[in-house]
Each structure stands twice: as C-alpha cells, then as structure tokens.
C-alpha positions as CSV (number, residue, x, y, z in Angstrom):
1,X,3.5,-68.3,-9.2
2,X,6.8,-68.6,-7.1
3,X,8.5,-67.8,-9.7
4,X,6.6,-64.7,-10.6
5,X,6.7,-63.3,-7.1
6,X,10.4,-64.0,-6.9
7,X,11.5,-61.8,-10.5
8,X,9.1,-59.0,-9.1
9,X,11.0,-58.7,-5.4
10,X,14.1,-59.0,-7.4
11,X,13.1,-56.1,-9.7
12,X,12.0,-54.1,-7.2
13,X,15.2,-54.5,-5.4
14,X,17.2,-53.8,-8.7
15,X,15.4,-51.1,-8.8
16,X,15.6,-49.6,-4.7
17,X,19.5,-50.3,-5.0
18,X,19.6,-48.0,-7.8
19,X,17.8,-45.4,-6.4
20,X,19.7,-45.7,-3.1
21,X,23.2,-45.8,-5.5
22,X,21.6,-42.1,-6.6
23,X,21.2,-40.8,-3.5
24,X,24.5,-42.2,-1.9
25,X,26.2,-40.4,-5.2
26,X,25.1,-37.0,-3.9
27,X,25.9,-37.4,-0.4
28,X,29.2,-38.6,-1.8
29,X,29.6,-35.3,-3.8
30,X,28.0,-32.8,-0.6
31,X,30.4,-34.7,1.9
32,X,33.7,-34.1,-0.8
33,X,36.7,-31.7,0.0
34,X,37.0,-32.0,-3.7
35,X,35.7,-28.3,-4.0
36,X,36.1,-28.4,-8.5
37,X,34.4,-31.7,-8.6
38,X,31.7,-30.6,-6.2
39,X,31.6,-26.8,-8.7
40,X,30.7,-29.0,-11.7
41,X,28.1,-31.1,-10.1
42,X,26.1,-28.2,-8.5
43,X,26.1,-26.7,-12.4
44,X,25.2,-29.5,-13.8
45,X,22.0,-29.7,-11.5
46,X,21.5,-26.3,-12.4
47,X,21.5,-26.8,-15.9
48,X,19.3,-29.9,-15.1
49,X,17.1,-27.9,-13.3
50,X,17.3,-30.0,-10.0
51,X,17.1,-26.5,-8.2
52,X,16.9,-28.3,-4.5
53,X,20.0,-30.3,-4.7
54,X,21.8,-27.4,-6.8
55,X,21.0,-25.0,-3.6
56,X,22.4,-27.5,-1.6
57,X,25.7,-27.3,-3.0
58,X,26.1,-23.7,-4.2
59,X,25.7,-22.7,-0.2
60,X,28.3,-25.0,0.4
61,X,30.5,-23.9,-2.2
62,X,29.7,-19.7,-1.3
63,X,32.3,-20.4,1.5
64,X,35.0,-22.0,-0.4
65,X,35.2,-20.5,-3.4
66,X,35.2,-16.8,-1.5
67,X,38.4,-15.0,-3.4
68,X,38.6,-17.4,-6.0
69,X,37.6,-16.3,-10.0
70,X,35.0,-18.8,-10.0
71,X,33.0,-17.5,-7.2
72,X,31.3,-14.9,-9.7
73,X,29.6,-17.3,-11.8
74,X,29.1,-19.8,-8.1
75,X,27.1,-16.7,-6.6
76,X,25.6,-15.6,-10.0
77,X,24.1,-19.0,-10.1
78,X,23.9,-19.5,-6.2
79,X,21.8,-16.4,-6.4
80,X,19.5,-17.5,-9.6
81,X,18.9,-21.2,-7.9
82,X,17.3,-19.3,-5.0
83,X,15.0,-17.1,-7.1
84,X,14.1,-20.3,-9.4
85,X,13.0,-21.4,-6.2
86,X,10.8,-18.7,-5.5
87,X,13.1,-18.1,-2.1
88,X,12.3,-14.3,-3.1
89,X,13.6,-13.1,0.4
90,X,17.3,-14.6,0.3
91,X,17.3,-14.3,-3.9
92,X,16.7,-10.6,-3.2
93,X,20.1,-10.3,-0.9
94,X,22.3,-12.2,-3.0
95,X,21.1,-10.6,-6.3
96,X,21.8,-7.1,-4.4
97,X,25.4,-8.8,-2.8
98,X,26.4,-10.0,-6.2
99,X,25.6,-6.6,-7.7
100,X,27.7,-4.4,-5.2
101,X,30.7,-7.2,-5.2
102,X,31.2,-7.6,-8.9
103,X,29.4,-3.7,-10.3
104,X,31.8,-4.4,-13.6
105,X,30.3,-8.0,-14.4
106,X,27.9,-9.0,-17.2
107,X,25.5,-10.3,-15.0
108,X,25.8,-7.1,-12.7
109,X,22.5,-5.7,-14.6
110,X,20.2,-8.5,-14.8
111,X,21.1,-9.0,-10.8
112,X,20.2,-5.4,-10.1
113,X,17.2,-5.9,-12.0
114,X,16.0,-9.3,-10.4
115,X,16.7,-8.0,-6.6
116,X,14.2,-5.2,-7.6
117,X,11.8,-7.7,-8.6
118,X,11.7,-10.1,-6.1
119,X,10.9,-7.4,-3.9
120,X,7.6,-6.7,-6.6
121,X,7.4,-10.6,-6.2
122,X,6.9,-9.9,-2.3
123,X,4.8,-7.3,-2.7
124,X,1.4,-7.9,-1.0
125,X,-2.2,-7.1,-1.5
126,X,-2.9,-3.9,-1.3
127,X,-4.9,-4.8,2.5
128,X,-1.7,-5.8,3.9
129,X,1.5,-3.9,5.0
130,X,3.0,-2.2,2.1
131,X,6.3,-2.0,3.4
132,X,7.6,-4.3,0.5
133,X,5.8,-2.1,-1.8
134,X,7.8,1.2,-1.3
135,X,11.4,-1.0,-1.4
136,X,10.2,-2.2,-4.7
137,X,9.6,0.7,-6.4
138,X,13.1,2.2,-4.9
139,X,14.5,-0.8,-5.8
140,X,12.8,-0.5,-9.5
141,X,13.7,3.7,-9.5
142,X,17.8,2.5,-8.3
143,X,18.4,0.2,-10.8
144,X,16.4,2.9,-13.7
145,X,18.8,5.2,-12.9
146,X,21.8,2.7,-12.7
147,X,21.0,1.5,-16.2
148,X,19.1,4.0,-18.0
149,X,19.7,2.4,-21.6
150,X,18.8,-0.9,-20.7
151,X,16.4,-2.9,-22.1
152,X,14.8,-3.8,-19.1
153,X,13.9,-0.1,-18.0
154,X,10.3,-0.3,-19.9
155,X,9.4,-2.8,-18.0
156,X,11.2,-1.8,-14.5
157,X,8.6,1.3,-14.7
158,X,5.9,-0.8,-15.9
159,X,6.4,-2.4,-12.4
160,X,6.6,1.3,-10.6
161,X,3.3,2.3,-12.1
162,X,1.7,-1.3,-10.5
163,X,3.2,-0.7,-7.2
164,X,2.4,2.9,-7.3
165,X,-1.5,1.6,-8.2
166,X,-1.5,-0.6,-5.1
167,X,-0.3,2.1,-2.8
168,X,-3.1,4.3,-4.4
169,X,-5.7,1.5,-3.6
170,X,-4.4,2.1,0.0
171,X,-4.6,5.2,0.2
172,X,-8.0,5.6,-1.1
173,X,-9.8,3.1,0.8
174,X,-8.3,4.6,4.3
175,X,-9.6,7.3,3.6
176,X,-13.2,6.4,2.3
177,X,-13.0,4.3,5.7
178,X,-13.4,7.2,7.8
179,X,-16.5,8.1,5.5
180,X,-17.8,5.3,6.2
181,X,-17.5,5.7,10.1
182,X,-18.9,9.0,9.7
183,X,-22.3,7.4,11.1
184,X,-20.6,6.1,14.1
185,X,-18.7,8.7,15.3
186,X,-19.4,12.5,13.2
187,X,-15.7,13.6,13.9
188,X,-14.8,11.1,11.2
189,X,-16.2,13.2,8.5
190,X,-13.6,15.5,9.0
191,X,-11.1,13.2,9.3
192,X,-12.5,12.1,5.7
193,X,-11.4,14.9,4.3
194,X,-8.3,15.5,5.7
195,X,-7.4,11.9,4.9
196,X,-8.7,12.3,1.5
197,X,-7.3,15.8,0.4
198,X,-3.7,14.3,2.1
199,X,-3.8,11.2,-0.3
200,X,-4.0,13.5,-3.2
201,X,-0.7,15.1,-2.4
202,X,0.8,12.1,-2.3
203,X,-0.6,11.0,-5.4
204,X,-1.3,14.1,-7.7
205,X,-2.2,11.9,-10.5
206,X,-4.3,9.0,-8.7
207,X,-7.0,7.2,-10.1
208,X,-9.5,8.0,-7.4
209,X,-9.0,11.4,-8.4
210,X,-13.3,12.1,-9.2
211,X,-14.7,9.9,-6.5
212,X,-12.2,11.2,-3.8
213,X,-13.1,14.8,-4.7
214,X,-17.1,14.0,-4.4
215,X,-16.3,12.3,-1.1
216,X,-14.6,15.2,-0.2
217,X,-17.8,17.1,-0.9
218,X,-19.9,14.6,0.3
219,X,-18.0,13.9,3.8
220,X,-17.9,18.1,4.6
221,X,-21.4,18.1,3.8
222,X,-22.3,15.4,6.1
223,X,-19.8,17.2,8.9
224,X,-21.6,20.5,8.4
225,X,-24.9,19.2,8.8
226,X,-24.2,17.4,11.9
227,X,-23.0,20.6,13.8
228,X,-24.6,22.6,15.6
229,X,-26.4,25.7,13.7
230,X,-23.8,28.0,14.9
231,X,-21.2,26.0,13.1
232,X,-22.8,25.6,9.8
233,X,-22.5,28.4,7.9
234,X,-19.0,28.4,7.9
235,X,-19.4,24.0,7.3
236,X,-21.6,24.4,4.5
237,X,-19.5,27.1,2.9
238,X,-16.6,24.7,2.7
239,X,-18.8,22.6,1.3
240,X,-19.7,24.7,-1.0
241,X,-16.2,25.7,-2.0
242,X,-15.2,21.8,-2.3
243,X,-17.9,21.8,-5.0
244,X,-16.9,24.3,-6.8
245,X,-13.5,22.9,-7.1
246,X,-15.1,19.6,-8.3
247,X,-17.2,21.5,-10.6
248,X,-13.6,23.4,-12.5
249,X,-11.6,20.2,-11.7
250,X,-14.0,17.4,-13.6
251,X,-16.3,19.7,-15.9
252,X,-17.8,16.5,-17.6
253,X,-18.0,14.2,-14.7
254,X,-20.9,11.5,-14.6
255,X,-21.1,12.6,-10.8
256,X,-21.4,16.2,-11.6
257,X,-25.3,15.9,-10.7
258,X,-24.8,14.7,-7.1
259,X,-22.3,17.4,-6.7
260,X,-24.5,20.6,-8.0
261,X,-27.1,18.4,-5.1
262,X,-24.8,18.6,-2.6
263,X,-24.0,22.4,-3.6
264,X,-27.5,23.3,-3.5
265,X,-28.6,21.1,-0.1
266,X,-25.7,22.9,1.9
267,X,-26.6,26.6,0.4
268,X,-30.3,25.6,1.5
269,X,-28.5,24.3,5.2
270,X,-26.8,27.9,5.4
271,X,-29.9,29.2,4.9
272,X,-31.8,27.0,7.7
273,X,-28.8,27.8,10.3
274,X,-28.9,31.3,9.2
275,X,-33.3,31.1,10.0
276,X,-32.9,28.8,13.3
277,X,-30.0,31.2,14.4
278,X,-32.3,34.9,14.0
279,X,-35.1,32.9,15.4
280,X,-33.3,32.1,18.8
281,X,-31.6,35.6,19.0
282,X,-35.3,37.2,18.4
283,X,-36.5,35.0,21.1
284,X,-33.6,35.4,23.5
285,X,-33.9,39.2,23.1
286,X,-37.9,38.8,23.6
287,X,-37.0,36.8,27.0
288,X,-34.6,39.3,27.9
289,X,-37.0,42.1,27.6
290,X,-39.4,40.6,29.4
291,X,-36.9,40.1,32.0
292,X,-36.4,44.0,32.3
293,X,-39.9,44.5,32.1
294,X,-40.8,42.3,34.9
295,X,-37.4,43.9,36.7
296,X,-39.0,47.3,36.4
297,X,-42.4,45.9,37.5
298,X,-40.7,44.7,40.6
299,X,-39.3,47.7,41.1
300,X,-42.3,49.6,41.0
301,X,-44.3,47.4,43.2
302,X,-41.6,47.9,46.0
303,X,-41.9,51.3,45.6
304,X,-45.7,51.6,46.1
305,X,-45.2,49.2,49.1
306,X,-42.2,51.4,50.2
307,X,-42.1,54.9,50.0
308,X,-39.3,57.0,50.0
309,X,-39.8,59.2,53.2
C-alpha cells in the first residue's frame, strides 16, 4: 500500500515539474532580449493557436521590431491574434494602423476589411446606442470603395444592408413610441408623425414603409380628434390627405381597409366639428340678440321712467 502511494506522489510530481518546466520556458522566452528567438516563438503559438500567450509576445515585440522588415508580418499577426481573441475593440485599431502603415501590402485588403467588421462585430442590438452601427457601415462603404474588385465587396454590402436594417428597427420603433404615448399626453400624436414622416427620409426604402404610413394616418387621426372643434377640420383634412397618399403609395395593401376607416371616420369628424361649430355661432348670435333686445328694453323702460323735458 506504501508502495502504491509512494509511485502516485512520485508521478504526480513528475508530472507538476513538467508542467512548472513549461511555464518557466515561457517566462524564459517573454523575459529574453533575444528579440528573433522571442519572433519565432510568438508564431509558433500563433500557428498553434495558443492566442493568449501569442498576444503576450506580439505586444512585446510591436515595440522592438518598429522599423524593422519583420514588423509587417509581427503587426499583421499581432493584429489577427487580437481579433481571434474576440478583442474586437483593439483588433479594430491595429487592422486600421496596419492598413494605413503598409497601404502596398498583401494583407493591406483583408486588414481593411476585418477593421470594418469588428466594428459590425460591436454592433449592438438595435435598443442600444447605435453609434458602432454608423462606423461600421462607413467602415464597410471605405473599404467598398478602396477595393471595388475584391472579392470581399458582396459580402462587405451584405453587412451595410444588416446594419442599415438595425438602424431602421430604430428608427421605427421611436417613432411608433410616441404613438403609443399619444394616450398620455395628445401632443405626442403629432410628434408621431413628424417622427415617422422624418424616418422615411432617412430611409426612403425602409421596411416599415406600410405600417409607418397607416400610423401616420392613424396618429393625425387620433391628433385631430382630440382638438378642439375649431381645430379639426383642418386636423381631419390632413388626415384625410395622409390617406390618400397611403391609398396611391400601397394600392394592394392588407391594411387598405383600416385606412379607407380612418378616411371615412375623419370626413364624418369634419362634418361633426363643422355641426358643433354652426351650432355654437347660432347660439352665440341668439344670445347676442337677446342681449340687444334686452338693451333696448332697458332703454325704453328708462325712458318711460325718464322723460325727456
């Protein structure tokens, strides 16, 4: 049993030495002015996939090797260990520094490329900031135009068009927000539209394009009919017109029957302002008169009382 116990602790001693002789090998190598020696083992991890202790060396190295011909295919690689490493903030600089320090290299492309992607990497859902969003797709559009024949640019304006959808999801649920809202506070109807009809300029082509044109309808009508009566004739009528718009825009829309509704509820709301409206002035000028009827009666009363000698 002694025995036993003895070859296991002297296995597993074997064993830690060797592991600890690793280890010490590194540190050797990362604490070594020998710069070339140091070169070849930071590859070699590469190659081997060790990314970690790669990175390790290669930012070392970036120093050293500044000036020398090897520090093209040190930063190349520096630059590639980072992205393996989904470091997608500092891969993105060193893609973009390796492509503006060596613009003649064979890897010059492929950086440009990846620095535009790691950026699309970045890019967040469409709830959050989408300031990583826009750099992509400039970063996506630069390198297009930078490399026009390349292989790469089908898939460089795939990416645009997913950014582009996320910014669109964006915009359009902003907007429908102050819809939304519209019970809680009525100016926010007319911020709807305004908010809606300025997404569409910024996105001629969006995917919203039907259900942001029936909320456009939907939040004027809403607007109109929560003004007062002197307002809504001219609220309904841009209602009204919005439809219409709808109607020539989307001829065989699914929603075309809540639109030709909302049409017809907001020529029957003109009609009720325009009723409510004749029916006040009638009875203002009926009050009126029978102010300057019971003027006059005045009048004549102080007369009677009060002759004129």
């Amino acid at each position: 049993m002694f025995k036993i116990k003895h070859i296991f602790l002297l296995s597993f001693t074997v064993i830690a030495l060797s592991i600890a002789g690793c280890k010490s090998q590194f540190e050797k190598i990362r604490l070594s002015n020998d710069v070339a020696k140091k070169y070849a083992e930071a590859m070699r991890l590469y190659k081997k996939k060790d990314y970690s202790k790669a990175l390790i060396l290669f930012e070392d190295l970036s120093q050293k090797y500044r000036g020398r011909t090897e520090a093209e295919e040190l930063n190349y690689h520096y630059a590639l260990t980072l992205y393996k490493l989904k470091d997608y903030t500092t891969a993105r600089f060193q893609f973009k520094y390796f492509a503006d320090t060596y613009p003649t290299s064979v890897h010059a492309e492929e950086c440009r490329y990846l620095g535009a992607y790691c950026y699309f990497l970045d890019s967040p859902e469409y709830t959050l900031d989408q300031e990583n969003t826009y750099k992509a797709i400039d970063a996506m559009q630069l390198f297009i135009n930078l490399y026009p024949k390349s292989e790469r640019v089908e898939e460089a304006s795939k990416h645009i068009a997913t950014l582009r959808g996320k910014l669109e999801d964006k915009a359009f649920e902003n907007a429908k927000m102050y819809y939304d809202l519209g019970d809680y506070d009525l100016s926010n109807y007319k911020s709807a539209v305004i908010a809606l009809k300025n997404a569409q300029i910024d996105f001629p082509d969006i995917k919203y394009a039907e259900e942001m044109d029936l909320l456009i309808v939907k939040s004027q009508y809403m607007y109109a009919k929560a003004s007062y009566e002197f307002r809504q004739e001219e609220r309904y009528a841009e209602a009204i017109g919005y439809a219409d718009e709808f109607l020539e825009s989307h001829p065989e829309s699914k929603l075309t029957p809540e639109v030709n509704t909302l049409k017809r509820d907001s020529q029957a709301g003109i009609e009720r302002a325009k009723n409510i409206l004749a029916t006040q002035e009638a009875q203002m000028a009926k009050y009126k008169a029978n102010l300057e009827k019971e003027a006059k009666k005045d009048s004549t009363n102080k007369l009677i009382k009060n002759p004129i000698k």
